[in-house]
FIBADREN-821916 format. One line per 5 residues: number of its first residue (from 1); their letters; for each residue x, y, z of C-alpha. Coordinates in steps of 0.2 Angstrom, whole numbers, always signed. Layout:
REM residues N
NUM	A	X Y Z ~ ...
REM end
This chain:
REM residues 726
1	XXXXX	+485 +508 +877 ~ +487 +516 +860 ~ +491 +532 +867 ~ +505 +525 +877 ~ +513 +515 +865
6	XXXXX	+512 +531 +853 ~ +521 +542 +866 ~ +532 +527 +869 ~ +536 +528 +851 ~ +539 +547 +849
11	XXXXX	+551 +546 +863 ~ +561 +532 +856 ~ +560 +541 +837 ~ +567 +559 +847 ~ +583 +547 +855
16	XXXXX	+586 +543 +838 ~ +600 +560 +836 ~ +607 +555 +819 ~ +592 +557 +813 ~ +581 +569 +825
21	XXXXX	+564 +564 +816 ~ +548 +569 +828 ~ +533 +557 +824 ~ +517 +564 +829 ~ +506 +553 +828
26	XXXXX	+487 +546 +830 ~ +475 +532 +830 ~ +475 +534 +809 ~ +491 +546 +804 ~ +508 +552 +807
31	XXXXX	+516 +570 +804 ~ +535 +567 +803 ~ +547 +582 +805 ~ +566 +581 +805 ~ +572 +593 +819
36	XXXXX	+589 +593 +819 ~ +601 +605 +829 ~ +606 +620 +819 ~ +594 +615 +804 ~ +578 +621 +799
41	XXXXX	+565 +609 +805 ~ +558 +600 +788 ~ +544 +589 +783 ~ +547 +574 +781 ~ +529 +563 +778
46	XXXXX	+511 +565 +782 ~ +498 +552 +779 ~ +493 +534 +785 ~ +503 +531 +800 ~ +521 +522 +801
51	XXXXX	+526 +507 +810 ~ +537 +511 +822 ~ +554 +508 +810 ~ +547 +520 +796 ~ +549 +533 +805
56	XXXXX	+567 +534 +803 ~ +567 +526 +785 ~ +555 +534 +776 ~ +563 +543 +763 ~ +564 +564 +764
61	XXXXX	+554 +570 +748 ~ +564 +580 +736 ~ +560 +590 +721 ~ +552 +604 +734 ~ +554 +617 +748
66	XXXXX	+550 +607 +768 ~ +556 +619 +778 ~ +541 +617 +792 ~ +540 +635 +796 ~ +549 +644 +783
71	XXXXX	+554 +662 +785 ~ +558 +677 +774 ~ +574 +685 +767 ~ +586 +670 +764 ~ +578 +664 +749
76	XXXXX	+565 +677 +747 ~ +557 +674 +730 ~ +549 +659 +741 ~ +532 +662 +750 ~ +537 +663 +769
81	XXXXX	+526 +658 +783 ~ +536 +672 +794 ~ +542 +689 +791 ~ +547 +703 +802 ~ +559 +718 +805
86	XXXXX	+572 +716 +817 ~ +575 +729 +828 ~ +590 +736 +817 ~ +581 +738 +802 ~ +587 +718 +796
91	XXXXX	+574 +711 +785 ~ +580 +695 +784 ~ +577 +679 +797 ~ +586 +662 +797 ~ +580 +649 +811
96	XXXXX	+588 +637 +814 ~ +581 +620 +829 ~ +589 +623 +848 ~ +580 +610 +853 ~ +565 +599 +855
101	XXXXX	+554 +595 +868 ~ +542 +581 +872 ~ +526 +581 +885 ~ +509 +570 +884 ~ +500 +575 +867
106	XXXXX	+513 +590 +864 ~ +527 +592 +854 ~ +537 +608 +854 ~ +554 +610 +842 ~ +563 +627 +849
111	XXXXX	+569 +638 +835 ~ +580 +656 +836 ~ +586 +666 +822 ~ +606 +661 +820 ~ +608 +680 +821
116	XXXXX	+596 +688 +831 ~ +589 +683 +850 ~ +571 +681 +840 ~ +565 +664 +845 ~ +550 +654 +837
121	XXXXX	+541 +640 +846 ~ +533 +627 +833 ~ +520 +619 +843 ~ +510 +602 +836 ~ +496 +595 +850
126	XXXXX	+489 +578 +848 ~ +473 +573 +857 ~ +469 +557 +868 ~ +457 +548 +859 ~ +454 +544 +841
131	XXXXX	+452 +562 +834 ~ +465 +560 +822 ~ +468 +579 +822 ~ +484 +589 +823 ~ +484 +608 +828
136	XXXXX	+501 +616 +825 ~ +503 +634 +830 ~ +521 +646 +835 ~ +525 +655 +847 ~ +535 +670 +843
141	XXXXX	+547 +679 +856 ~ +555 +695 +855 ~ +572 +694 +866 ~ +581 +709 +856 ~ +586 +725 +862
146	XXXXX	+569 +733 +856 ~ +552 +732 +844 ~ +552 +718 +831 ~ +539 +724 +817 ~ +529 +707 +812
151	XXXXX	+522 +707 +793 ~ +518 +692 +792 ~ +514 +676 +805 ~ +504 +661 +799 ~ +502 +648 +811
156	XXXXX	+508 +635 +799 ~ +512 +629 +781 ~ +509 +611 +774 ~ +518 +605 +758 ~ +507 +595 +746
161	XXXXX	+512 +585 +733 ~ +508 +588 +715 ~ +495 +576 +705 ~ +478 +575 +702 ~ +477 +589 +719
166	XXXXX	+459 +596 +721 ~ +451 +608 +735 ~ +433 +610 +741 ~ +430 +625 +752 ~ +415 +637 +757
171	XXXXX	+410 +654 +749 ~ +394 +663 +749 ~ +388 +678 +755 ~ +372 +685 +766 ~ +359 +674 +765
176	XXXXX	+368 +663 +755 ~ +383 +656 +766 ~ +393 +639 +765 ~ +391 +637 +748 ~ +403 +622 +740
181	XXXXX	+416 +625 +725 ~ +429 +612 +721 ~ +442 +612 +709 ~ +459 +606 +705 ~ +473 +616 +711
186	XXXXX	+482 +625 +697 ~ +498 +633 +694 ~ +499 +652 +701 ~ +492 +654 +719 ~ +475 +653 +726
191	XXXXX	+469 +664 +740 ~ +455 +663 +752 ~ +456 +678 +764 ~ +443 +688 +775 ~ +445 +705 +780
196	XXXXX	+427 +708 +787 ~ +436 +715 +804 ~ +418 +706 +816 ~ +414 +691 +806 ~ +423 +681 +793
201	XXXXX	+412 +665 +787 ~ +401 +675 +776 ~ +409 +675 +761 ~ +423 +665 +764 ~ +427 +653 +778
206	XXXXX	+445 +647 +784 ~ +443 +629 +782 ~ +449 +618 +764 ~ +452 +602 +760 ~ +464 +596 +746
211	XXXXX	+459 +579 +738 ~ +474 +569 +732 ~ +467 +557 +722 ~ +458 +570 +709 ~ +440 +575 +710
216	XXXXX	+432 +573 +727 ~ +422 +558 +733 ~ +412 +558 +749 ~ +418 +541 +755 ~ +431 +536 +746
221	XXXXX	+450 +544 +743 ~ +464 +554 +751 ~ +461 +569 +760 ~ +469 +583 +769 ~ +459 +593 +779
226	XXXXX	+464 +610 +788 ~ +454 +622 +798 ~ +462 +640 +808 ~ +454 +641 +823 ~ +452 +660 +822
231	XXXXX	+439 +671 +825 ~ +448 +688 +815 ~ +454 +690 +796 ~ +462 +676 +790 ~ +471 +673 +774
236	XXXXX	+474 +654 +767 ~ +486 +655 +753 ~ +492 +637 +741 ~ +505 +641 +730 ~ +511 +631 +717
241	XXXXX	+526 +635 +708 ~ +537 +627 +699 ~ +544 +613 +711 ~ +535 +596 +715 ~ +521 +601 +728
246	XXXXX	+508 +615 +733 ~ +514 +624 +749 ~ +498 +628 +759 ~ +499 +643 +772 ~ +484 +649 +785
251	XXXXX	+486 +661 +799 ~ +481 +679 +803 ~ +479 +690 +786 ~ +493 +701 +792 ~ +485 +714 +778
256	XXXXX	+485 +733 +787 ~ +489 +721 +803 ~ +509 +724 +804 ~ +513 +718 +824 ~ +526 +728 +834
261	XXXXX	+530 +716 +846 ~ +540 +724 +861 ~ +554 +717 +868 ~ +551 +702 +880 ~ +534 +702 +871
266	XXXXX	+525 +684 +864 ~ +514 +682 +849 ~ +504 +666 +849 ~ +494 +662 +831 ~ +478 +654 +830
271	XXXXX	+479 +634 +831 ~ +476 +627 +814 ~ +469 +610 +813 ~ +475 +598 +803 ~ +468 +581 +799
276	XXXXX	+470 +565 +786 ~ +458 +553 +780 ~ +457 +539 +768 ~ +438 +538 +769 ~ +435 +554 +759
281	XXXXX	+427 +571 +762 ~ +413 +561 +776 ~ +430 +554 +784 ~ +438 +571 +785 ~ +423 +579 +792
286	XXXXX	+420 +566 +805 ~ +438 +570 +812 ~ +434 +588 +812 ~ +417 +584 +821 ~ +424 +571 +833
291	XXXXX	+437 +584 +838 ~ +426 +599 +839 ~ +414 +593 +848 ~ +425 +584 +861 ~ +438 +598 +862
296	XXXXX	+432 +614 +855 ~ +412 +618 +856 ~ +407 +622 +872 ~ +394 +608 +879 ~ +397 +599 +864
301	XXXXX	+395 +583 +873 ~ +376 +589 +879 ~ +363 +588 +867 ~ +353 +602 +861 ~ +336 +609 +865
306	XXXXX	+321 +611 +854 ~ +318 +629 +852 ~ +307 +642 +847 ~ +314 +659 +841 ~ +301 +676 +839
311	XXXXX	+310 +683 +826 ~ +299 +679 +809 ~ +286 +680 +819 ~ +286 +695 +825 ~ +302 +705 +818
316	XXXXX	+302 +721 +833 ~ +286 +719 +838 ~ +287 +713 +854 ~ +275 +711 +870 ~ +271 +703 +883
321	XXXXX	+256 +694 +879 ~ +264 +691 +863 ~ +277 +684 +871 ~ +268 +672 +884 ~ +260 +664 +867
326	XXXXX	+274 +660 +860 ~ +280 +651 +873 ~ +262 +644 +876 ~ +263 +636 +860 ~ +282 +630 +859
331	XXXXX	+276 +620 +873 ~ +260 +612 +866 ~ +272 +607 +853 ~ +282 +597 +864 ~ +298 +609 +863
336	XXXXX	+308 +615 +876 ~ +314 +632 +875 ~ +307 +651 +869 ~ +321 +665 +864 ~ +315 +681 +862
341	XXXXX	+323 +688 +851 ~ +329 +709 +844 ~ +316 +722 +849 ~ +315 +720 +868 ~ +327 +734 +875
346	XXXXX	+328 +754 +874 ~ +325 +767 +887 ~ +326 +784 +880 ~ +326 +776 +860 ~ +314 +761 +858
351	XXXXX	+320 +747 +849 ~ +308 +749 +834 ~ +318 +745 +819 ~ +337 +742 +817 ~ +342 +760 +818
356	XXXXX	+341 +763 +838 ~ +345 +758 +853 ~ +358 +747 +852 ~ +370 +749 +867 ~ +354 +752 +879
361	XXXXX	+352 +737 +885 ~ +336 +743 +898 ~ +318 +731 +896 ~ +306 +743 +885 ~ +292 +746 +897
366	XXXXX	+280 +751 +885 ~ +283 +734 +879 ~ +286 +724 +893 ~ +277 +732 +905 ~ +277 +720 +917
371	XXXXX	+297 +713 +912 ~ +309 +698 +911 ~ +303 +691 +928 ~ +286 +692 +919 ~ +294 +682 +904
376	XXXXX	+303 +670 +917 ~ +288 +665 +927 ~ +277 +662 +911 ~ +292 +651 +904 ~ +290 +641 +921
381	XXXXX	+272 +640 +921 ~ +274 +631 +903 ~ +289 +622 +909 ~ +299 +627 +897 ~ +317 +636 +896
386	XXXXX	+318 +654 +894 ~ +331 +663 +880 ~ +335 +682 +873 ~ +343 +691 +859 ~ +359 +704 +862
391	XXXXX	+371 +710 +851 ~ +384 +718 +866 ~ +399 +723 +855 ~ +388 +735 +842 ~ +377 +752 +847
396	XXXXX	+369 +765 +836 ~ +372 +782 +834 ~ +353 +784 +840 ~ +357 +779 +857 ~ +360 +784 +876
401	XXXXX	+376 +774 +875 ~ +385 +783 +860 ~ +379 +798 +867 ~ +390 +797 +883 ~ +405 +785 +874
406	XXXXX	+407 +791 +857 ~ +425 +790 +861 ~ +422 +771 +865 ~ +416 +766 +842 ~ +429 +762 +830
411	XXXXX	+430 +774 +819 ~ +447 +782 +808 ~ +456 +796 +818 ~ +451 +814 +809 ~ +438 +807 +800
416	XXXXX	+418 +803 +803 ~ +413 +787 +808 ~ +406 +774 +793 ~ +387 +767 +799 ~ +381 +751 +794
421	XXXXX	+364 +743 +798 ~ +351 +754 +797 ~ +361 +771 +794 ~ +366 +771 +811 ~ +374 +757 +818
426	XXXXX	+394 +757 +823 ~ +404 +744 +833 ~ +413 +746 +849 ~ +431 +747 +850 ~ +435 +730 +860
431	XXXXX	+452 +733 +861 ~ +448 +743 +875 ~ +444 +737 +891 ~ +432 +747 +898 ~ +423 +742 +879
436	XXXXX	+427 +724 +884 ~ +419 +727 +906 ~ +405 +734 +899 ~ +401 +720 +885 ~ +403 +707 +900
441	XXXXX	+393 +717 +910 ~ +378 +717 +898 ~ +379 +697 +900 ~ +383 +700 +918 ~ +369 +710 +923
446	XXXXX	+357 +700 +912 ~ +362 +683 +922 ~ +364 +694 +940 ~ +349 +701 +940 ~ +340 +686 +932
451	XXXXX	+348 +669 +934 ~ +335 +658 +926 ~ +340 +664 +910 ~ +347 +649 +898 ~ +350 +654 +881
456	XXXXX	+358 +670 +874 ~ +353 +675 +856 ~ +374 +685 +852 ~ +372 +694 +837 ~ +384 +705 +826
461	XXXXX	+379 +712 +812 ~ +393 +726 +807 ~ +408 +724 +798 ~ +423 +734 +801 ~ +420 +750 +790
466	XXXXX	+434 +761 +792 ~ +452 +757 +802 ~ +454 +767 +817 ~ +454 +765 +836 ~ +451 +779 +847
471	XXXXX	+462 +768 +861 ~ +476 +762 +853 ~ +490 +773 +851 ~ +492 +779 +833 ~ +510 +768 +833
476	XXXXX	+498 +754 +834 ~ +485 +758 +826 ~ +489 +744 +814 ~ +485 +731 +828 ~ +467 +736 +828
481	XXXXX	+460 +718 +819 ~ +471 +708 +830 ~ +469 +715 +847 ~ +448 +719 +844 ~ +447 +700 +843
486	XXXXX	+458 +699 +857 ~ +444 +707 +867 ~ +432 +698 +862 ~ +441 +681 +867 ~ +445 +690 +884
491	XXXXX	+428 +694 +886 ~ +421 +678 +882 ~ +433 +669 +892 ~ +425 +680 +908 ~ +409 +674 +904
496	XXXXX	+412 +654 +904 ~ +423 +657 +917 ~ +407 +664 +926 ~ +393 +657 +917 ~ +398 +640 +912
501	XXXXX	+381 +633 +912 ~ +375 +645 +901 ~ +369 +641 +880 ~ +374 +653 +870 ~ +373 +655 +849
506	XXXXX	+386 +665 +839 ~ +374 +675 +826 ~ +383 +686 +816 ~ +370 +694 +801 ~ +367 +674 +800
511	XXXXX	+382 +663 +797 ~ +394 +676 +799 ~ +404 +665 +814 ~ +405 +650 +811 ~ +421 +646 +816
516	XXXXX	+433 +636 +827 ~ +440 +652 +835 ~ +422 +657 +842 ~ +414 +640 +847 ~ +423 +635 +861
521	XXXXX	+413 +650 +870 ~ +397 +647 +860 ~ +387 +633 +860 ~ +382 +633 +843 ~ +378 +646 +828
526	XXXXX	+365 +650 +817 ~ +370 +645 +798 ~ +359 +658 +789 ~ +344 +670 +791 ~ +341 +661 +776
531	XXXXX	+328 +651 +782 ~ +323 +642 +765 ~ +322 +623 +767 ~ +329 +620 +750 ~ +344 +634 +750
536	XXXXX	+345 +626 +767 ~ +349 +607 +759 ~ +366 +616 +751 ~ +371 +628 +765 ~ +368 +614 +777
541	XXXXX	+380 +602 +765 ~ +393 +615 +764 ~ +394 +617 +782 ~ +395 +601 +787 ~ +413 +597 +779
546	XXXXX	+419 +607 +794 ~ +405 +609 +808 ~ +394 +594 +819 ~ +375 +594 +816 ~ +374 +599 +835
551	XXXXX	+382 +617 +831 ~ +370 +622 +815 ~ +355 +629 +821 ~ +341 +623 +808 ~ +324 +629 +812
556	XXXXX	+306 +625 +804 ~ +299 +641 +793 ~ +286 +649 +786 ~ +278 +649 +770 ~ +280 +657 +759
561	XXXXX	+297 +658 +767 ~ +303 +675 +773 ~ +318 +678 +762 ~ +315 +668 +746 ~ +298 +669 +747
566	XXXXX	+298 +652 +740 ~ +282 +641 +747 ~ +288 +622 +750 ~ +276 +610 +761 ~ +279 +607 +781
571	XXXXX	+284 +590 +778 ~ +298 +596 +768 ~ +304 +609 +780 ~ +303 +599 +794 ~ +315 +584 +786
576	XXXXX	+327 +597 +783 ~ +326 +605 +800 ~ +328 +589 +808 ~ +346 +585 +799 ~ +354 +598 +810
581	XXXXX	+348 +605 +827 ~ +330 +607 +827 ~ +321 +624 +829 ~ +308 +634 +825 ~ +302 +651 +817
586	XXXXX	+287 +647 +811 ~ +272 +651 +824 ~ +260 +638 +828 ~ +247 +653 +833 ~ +247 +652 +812
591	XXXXX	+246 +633 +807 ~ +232 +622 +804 ~ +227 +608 +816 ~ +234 +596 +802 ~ +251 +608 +803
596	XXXXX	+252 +606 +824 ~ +250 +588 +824 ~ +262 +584 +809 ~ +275 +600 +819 ~ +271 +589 +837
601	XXXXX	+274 +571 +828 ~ +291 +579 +822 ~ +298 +585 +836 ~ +292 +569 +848 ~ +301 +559 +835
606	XXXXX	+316 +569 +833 ~ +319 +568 +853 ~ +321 +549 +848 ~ +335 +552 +835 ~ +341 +569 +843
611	XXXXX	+357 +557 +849 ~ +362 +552 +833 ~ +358 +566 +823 ~ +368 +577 +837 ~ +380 +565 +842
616	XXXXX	+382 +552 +827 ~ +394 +550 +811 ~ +391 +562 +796 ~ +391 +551 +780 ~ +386 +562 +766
621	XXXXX	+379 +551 +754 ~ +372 +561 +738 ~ +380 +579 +736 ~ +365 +592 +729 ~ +380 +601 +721
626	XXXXX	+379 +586 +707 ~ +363 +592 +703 ~ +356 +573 +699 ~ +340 +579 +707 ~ +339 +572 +726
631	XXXXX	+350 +575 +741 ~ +356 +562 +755 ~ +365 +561 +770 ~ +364 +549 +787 ~ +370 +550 +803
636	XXXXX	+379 +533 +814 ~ +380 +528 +829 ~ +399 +526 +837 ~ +393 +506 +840 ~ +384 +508 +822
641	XXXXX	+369 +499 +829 ~ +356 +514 +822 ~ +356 +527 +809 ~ +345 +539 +802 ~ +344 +542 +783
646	XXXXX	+340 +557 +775 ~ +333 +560 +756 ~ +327 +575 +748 ~ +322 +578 +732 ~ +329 +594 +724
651	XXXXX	+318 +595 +709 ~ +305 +589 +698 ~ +303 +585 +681 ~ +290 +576 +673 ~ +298 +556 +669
656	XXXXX	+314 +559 +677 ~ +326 +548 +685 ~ +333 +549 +701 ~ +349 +539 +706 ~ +346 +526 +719
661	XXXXX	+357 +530 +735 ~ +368 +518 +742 ~ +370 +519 +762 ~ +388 +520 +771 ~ +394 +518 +788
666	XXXXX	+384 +501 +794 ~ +390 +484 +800 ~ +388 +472 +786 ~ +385 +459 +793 ~ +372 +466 +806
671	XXXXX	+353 +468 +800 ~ +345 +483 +802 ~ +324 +487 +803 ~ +317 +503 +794 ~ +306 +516 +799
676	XXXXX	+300 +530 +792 ~ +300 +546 +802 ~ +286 +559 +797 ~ +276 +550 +790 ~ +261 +559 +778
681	XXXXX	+259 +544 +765 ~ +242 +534 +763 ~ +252 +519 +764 ~ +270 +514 +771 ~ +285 +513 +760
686	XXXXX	+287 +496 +754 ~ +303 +493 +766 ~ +294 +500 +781 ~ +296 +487 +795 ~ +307 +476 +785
691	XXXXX	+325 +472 +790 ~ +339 +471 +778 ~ +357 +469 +781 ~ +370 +482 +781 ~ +380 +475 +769
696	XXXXX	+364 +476 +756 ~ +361 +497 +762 ~ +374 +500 +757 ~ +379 +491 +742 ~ +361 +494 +733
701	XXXXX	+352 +505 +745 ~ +331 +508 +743 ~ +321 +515 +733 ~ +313 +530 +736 ~ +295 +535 +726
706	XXXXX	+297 +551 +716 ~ +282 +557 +726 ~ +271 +556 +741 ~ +254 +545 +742 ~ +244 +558 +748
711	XXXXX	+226 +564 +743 ~ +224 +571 +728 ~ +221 +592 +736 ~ +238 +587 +746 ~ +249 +584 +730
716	XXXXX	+266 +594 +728 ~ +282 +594 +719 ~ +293 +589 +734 ~ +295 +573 +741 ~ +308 +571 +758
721	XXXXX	+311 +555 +768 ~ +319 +549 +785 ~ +321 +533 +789 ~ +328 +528 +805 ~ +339 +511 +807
726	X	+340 +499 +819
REM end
């Protein structure tokens, strides 16, 4: 009903001519753009949603720059969202609206150069339901005489106006990813950009959001939120200059990437999600998550196995028997699924270490004597699903495949190839197609030869080193970033088309694809090879304003863990684990009897929260970035009849004082019993099997003691809590 009394609206808002102002709206805000003939198409409002005689009458902001998709050379000290090189040589574009078009949850205002036969589509898509996101992209369209030369294309700019403005976005690095920074946006401009070439969340991801009411609050406040669906370099720019508003840009980073679009030729950019909230940085996320996994992630309505993976436990060292215990003991734990990960493959090169092989993708005999139908039958004997590790677009110099194809890396023309990972590794050029039928034939013949396979392990560990395609013509050589994720979409596209059924993770040196491009072909992606349950808490926080618990692969570890080396209890690292989708590294062939029954408990109790926890409403309730000492976070049900609270203590002083946290997303009015999940106290919290209203969770909250009742040899510095609601 609300979706046809919105389109009703539009239409009656587009037979308003004088005026020509296009409301897009949702359930919870309206985009308004003035489109009329021969103009510019401008901005006109975005925020709460209008009543239907706003949309006419809202006033047209003044004291900044709206043109929706502004373009370079008629005011050219101004950022532009477009620039190009006509086919003469002309630097300069003016468009100018020809027209608008309406059709269920799409609008499309026609541009064209008032000169030129260079037309721009400016596409905004709406969804169905209550998603309250807007993508916005262009679709540009060479109708000259000859090449156009594109230098720059973002897929959209948003004005912003000036106040009390802040942004939070993600940074890190290996190991280290989705860190959170926020700060107030400043005169001058502010660049987030990637130019990794493979994967761009490392350092950087391609997702902000701009709090309008100052400092960000979780729950409460204004808040723009904008993610580029793109898989490639990307560059989001906000300037602030010396008008009235921020001008935020996202798209391609067209840096080394200049586009010669030939004649009759289209070039779409990336969607770029927008969204608004007035609930804060949890109401921002919870569009994005509603949206992503609704629209975007593939099977993001199914939820998600309990998995062990062999890498920290055995690195390369794979074997067969190794192999049947491991998934021996994922089962006694009550889990569902064993992935075998790197070390597995290599005919004339065994897969020792990270310097061979890659690109050979043959069963090691020596190591597998007796193959993957061997792996397969012991995965059915356990009843359990069976998984494996590739990383098709990548091979090694040490290899049987670079040996025959050396022609097929990316490497600069006249020069030597630049290795990465372990000296010898080099990536395949995908924007060749015989690169692009020989990576979908390694999933292929993998899933041919033997179908029972449910999970793939991708990985890509190898930036882009130097620029160079050995396919592309050197004209073109500049269209290498673009068209090598062109490949890889085609060739993901072949494999979904093919193998829809099939699970598959988006690795990437860890976290290096977490991104809205990738996941409608992947199933979900591994945060970090950081495994550490406390770097975990903040990764995991960071990655959240953008991505659903049921995408962030969170596993169990070892201790001392593997990277930090830093040794926190089980009980800890399982409460973390469970706040996302719940794995395993660890291996229960190494834990006491006290470790497998705590491990078993877990994973029987997070089967019982699996739907909310995968399926619920983030509310983030206590950031670890404020560093008061203790983390918190919960997840609701759409009907908010249950919840699951998480708490974590971050450190531990002697008398120190830990805020009390207050709970969000529950009915007042409705009562609510508590219980505690993993439980390894001597006694129950004082509040376990009590009921309390909602209103009272979330206006005082519960106490949580400092530490746990244990025994005194059991005492530790970390204390973690979930409680679950209902």
């Amino acid at each position: 009903m609300k979706r046809t009394l919105f389109t009703a609206l539009l239409l009656a808002s587009l037979a308003l001519a004088s005026a020509q102002r296009v409301n897009i709206q949702t359930e919870n805000m309206s985009l308004v753009i003035s489109a009329e003939i021969g103009k510019q198409p401008e901005f006109v409002y975005f925020g709460s949603p209008l009543n239907p005689n706003e949309t006419q009458t809202v006033p047209a902001p003044t004291g900044g720059r709206m043109d929706a998709y502004p373009a370079y050379g008629m005011n050219t000290p101004a950022p532009a969202a477009l620039a190009c090189k006509h086919a003469d040589g002309n630097m300069s574009t003016q468009l100018a609206v020809t027209g608008t078009e309406i059709t269920p949850n799409l609008v499309t205002i026609h541009m064209k150069d008032k000169v030129y036969n260079l037309k721009v589509d400016l596409k905004y898509k709406t969804f169905p339901g209550s998603e309250d996101i807007i993508e916005t992209w262009t679709e540009i369209t060479n109708n000259e005489h000859s090449t156009v030369t594109l230098t720059n294309f973002a897929s959209g700019m948003l004005p912003v106006r000036r106040g009390q403005v802040w942004m939070s976005h993600l940074y890190g690095s290996w190991a280290n990813e989705a860190n959170l920074s926020q700060e107030p946006l400043k005169p001058g401009e502010f660049i987030i950009r990637n130019n990794d070439g493979i994967r761009n969340s490392h350092t950087d991801h391609a997702e902000v959001m701009f709090s309008l009411n100052g400092k960000p609050q979780e729950n409460t406040g204004d808040i723009i939120g904008a993610a580029l669906c793109y898989s490639g370099n990307y560059l989001l720019k906000t300037v602030t200059d010396d008008t009235e508003y921020h001008y935020f840009f996202a798209g391609i980073n067209p840096e080394n990437s200049e586009y010669h679009l030939k004649k009759g030729e289209t070039f779409v950019t990336p969607h770029l999600a927008i969204t608004f909230s007035k609930e804060g940085l949890s109401g921002a996320s919870r569009n994005f998550h509603r949206w992503g996994r609704l629209y975007k992630l593939a099977h993001g309505n199914q939820e998600r196995m309990i998995l062990l993976n062999s890498w920290e436990g055995v690195y390369f060292d794979i074997n067969q028997e190794g192999m049947n215990q491991m998934m021996a003991d994922i089962a006694s734990m009550g889990g569902e699924l064993f992935v075998m990960d790197d070390g597995w493959f290599g005919g004339k090169y065994q897969r020792k270490t990270d310097n061979s092989s890659l690109g050979d993708w043959t069963i090691d005999k020596n190591k597998l004597p007796q193959g993957i139908d061997k792996l397969l039958s012991d995965a059915k004997k356990h009843k359990i699903k069976f998984g494996i590790w590739i990383e098709p677009e990548m091979t090694n110099t040490i290899s049987e495949l670079y040996q025959k194809h050396p022609d097929w890396i990316i490497k600069a023309p006249g020069r030597e190839p630049v290795p990465g990972r372990g000296g010898t590794q080099l990536v395949l050029d995908m924007s060749n197609p015989q690169v692009q039928n020989f990576v979908f034939d390694v999933v292929d013949n993998l899933m041919t030869k033997y179908p029972e396979i449910a999970y793939i392990k991708w990985d890509a560990n190898m930036a882009i080193m130097n620029h160079g395609s050995q396919y592309l013509p050197m004209t073109n050589q500049s269209h290498l970033y673009i068209d090598y994720h062109r490949g890889l979409q085609n060739v993901c596209e072949r494999i979904r088309n093919k193998y829809p059924n099939l699970i598959i993770q988006a690795c990437a040196s860890g976290g290096g694809r977490a991104n809205w491009g990738i996941l409608p072909y992947f199933d979900e992606f591994w945060v970090s090879d950081n495994t550490d349950a406390l770097q975990r808490i903040y990764m995991q926080w960071g990655t959240s304003y953008f991505f659903p618990a049921i995408a962030m692969a969170s596993h169990i570890s070892a201790a001392p863990n593997h990277q930090t080396f830093r040794t926190i209890p089980l009980k800890y690292r399982i409460d973390v684990a469970m706040s996302g989708r719940l794995g395993m590294e660890i291996q229960p062939k190494n834990m006491t009897d006290d470790e497998k029954a705590l491990c078993q408990q877990a994973i029987k109790e997070y089967k019982t929260i699996r739907p909310i926890v995968q399926m619920g409403n983030l509310y983030r309730l206590q950031s670890p970035y404020d560093r008061l000492g203790v983390a918190s976070l919960m997840y609701v049900t759409d009907s908010r009849d249950k919840a699951v609270w998480f708490w974590w203590k971050t450190e531990t002083f002697m008398n120190q004082h830990l805020p009390r946290v207050k709970m969000a997303g529950l009915k007042p009015n409705k009562m609510y019993t508590v219980r505690e999940l993993n439980r390894i106290d001597n006694t129950p919290l004082p509040c376990e099997g009590k009921q309390f209203s909602g209103a009272y969770l979330m206006e005082q909250g519960l106490e949580m003691p400092y530490t746990h009742d244990v025994d005194y040899n059991k005492r530790n510095a970390w204390a973690s809590r979930i409680l679950l609601l209902e």
